[in-house]
C-alpha positions in Angstrom: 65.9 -153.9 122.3 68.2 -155.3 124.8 71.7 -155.0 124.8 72.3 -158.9 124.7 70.0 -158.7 121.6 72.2 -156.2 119.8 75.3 -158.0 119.9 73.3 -161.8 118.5 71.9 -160.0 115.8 75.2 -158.5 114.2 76.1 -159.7 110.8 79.6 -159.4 111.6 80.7 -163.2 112.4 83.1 -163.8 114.4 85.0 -166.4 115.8 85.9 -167.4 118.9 89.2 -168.2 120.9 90.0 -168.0 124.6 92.7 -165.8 123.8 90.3 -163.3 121.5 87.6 -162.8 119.1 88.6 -161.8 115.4 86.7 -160.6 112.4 85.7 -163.0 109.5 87.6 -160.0 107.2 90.6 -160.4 109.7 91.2 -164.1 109.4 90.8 -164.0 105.9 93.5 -161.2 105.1 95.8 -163.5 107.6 95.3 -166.8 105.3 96.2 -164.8 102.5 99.4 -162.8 103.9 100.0 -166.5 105.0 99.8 -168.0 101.4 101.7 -164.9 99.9 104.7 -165.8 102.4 104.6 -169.3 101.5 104.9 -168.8 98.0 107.6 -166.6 98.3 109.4 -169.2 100.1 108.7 -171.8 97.5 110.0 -169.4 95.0 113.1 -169.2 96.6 113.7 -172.4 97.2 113.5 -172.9 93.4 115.8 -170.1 92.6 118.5 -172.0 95.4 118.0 -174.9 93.6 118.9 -173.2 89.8 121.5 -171.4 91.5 122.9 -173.8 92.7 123.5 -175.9 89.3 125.8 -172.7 88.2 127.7 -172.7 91.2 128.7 -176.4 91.0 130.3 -175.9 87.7 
């Protein structure tokens, strides 16, 4: 088997960027550290905004 072979018939898939080639498993454990972080901003925003009714009183 050839070398070129090999590395076509992985079942990893990968995707491609000039800067560098990343897992499947990778880019999927970066959208969800990136949904996490987003909802913890949401959730403070929400807490600003009850806090904020207290502190105007």
């Amino acid at each position: 088997m050839d070398i070129k072979e090999k590395v076509t018939n992985t079942n990893i898939p990968k995707f491609f960027s000039k800067e560098m080639l990343i897992t499947k498993k990778t880019l999927n454990e970066n959208q969800l550290r990136y949904i996490y972080q987003k909802q913890l901003i949401s959730d403070l925003d929400y807490k600003h905004k009850e806090w904020s009714k207290f502190v105007g009183k």
